[in-house]
C-alpha positions in Angstrom: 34.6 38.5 -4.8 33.6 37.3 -8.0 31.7 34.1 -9.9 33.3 31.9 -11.9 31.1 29.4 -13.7 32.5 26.4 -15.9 30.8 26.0 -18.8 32.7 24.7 -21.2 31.5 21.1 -21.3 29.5 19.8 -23.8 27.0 17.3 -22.2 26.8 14.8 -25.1 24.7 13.1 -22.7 21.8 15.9 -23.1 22.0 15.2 -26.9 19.9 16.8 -29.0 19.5 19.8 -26.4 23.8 20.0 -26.8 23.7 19.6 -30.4 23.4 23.5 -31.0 23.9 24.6 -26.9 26.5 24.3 -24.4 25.1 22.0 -21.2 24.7 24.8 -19.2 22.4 26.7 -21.6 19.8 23.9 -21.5 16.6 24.8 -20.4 14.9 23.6 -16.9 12.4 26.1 -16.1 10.7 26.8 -19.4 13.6 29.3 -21.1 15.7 29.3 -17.8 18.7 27.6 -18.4 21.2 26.2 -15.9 23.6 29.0 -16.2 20.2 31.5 -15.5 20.0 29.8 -12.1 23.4 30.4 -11.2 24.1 33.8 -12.3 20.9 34.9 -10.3 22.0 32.8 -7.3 25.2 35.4 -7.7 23.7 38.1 -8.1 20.8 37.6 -5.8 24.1 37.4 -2.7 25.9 40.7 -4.1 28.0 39.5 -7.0 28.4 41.9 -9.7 31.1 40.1 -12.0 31.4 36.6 -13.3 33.8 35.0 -15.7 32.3 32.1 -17.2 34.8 29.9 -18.9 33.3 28.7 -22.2 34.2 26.3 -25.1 31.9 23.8 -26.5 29.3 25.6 -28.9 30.7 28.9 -26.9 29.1 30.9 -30.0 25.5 30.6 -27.9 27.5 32.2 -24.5 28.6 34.8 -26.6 25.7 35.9 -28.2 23.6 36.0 -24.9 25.9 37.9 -23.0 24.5 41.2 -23.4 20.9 40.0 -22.2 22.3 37.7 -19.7 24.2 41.3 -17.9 21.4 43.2 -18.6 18.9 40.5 -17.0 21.1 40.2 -13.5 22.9 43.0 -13.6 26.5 41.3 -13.6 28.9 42.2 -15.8 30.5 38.9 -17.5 34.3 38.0 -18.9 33.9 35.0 -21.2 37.3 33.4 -20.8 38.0 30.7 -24.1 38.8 27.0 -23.1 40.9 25.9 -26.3 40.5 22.2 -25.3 37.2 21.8 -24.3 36.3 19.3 -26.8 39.5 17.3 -25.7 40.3 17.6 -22.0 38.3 17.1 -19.0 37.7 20.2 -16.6 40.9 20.3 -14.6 42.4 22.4 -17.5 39.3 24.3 -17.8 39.0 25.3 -14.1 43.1 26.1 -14.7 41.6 28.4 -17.6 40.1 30.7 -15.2 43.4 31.0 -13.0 43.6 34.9 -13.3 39.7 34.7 -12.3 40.4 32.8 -9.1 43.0 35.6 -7.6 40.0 37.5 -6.9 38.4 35.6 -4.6 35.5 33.1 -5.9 32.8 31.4 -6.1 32.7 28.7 -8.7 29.9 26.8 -10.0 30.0 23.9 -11.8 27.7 24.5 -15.2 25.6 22.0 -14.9 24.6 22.3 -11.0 21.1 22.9 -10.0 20.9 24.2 -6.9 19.4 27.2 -4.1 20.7 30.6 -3.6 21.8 28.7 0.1 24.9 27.0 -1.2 26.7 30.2 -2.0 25.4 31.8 1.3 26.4 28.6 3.1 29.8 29.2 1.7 30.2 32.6 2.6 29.0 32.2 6.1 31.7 29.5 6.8 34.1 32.4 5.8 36.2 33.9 8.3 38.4 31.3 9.8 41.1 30.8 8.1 40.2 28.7 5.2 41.1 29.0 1.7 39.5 27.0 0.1 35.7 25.3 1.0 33.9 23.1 -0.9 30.2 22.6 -0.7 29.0 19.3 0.9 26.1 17.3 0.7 26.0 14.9 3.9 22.3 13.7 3.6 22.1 12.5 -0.1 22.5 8.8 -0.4 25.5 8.0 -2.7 26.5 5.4 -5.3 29.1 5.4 -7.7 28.5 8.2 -9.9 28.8 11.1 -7.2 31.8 13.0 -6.6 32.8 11.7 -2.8 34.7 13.5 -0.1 36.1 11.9 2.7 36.3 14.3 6.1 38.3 14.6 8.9 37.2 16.9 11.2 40.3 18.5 12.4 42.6 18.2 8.8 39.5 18.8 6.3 39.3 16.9 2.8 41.6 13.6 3.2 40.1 12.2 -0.2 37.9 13.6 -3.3 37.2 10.9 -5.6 34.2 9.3 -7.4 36.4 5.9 -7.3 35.5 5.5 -3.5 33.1 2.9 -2.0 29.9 5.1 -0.9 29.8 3.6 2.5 33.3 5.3 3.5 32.2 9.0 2.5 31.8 11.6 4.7 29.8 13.4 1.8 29.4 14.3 -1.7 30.9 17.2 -3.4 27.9 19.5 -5.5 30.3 21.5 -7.6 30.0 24.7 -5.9 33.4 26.2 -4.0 34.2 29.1 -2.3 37.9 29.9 -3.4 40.0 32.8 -1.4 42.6 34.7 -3.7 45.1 33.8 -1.7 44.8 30.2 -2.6 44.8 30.9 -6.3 48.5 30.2 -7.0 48.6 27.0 -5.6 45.7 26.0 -6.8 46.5 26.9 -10.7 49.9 25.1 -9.5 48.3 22.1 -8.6 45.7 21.8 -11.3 48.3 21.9 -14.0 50.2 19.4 -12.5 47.3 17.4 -12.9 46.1 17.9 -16.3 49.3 17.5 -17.4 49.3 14.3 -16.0 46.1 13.0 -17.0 44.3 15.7 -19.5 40.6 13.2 -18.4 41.2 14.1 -14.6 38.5 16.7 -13.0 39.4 19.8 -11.2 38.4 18.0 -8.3 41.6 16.0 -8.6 43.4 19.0 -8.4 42.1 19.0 -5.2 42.9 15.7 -3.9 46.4 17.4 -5.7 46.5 19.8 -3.1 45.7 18.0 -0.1 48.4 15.7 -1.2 50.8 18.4 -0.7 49.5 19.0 2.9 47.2 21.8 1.9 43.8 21.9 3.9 40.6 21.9 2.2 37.6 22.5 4.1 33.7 21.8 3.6 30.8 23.2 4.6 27.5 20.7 5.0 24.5 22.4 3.4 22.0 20.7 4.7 19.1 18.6 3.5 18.8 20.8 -0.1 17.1 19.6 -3.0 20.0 19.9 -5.6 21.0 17.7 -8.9 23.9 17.7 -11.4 22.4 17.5 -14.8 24.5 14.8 -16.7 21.7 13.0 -18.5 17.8 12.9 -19.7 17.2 11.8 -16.5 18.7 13.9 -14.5 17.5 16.9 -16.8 14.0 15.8 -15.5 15.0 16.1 -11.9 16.4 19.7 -12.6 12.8 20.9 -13.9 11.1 19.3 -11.3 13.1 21.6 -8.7 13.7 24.7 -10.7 10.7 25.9 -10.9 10.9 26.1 -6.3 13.2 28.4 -6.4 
């Protein structure tokens, strides 16, 4: 098993921060970035590789790479997104399609979060799934959040953010725990969905998928301190919970 971070956005939210850096190389515990937090979360449950899929201001990636695998002791593949600037994420995610026949865990870039969402993941291994997305069931959502619907016995029946709050089962923290053998379907459905919409998200790749009567599973993490960095505001949260873990 592998990582697989996306970082190819380029936050224009976080401006001036993503004026010279990609959003993931922001800083939230004074020089720790985002992409710090991840990569030890991998390598603190036995990782040793990670692709990162890079693109906006890449350049900054690139030249910390060296400290970045000397620091955790992971040995990164920086994998090129040629449209980050132009295409939302569902094409980047398909980016890293080669990545994903490995067996994964992919962060989002800009996901704050414990080292017990990937060993969440991991211990809901075993049963068959192929896919399992990380689930928030305690936060209380509005529009923004990426919502899951749930049924217990099929999995995901809906990933949307265009969802009333009140009918989600969850939200969806952008963290996944991919099996190889789902990769090909997966890149399948992704492209199908970028090429249908380049603005769609990976996650509607997803909802892709489960359209085709593919079962995607969750696992709840439990009442975890967490935050997606989109904004100034959100940057604010991050630092206020980096620094516990």
């Amino acid at each position: 098993m592998i990582g697989l971070v996306l970082a190819a956005g380029a936050g224009r939210r976080l401006r001036p921060y993503t004026d010279t850096l990609p959003k993931a190389l922001v800083p939230v515990d004074g020089d720790t970035t985002i992409l710090d937090l991840t990569l030890g979360n991998f390598a603190e449950i036995g990782l040793t590789e990670v692709a990162i899929i890079v693109g906006y201001k890449k350049e900054a990636v690139y030249e910390r790479q060296a400290a970045l695998e000397a620091k955790y002791g992971l040995k990164l593949t920086l994998i090129d997104n040629d449209k980050a600037e132009e295409w939302n994420n569902a094409y980047s995610l398909w980016c890293g399609r080669d990545a994903i026949k490995h067996d994964v865990i992919l962060a989002n870039g800009d996901t704050v979060h414990p080292v017990s969402v990937e060993k969440t993941l991991l211990a809901a291994r075993g049963n068959g799934q192929k896919i399992i997305l990380a689930l928030d069931t305690v936060k209380q959502l509005a529009d923004e959040e990426m919502k899951v619907i749930v049924d217990p016995a099929k999995g995901v029946q809906k990933i949307t953010k265009l969802m009333d709050p009140a009918e989600a089962t969850g939200e969806y923290i952008g963290v996944t725990l991919i099996e190889g053998s789902a990769a090909d379907e997966l890149a399948d459905a992704l492209k199908t969905t970028f090429e249908r919409d380049p603005d769609l998200y990976y996650e509607d790749g997803y909802q892709e998928l489960v359209n085709r009567g593919f079962t995607v599973d969750v696992a709840p993490i439990g009442d975890v301190t967490w935050v997606e960095i989109d904004n100034h505001e959100d940057l604010a949260k991050g630092r206020e919970i980096a620094c516990q873990y």
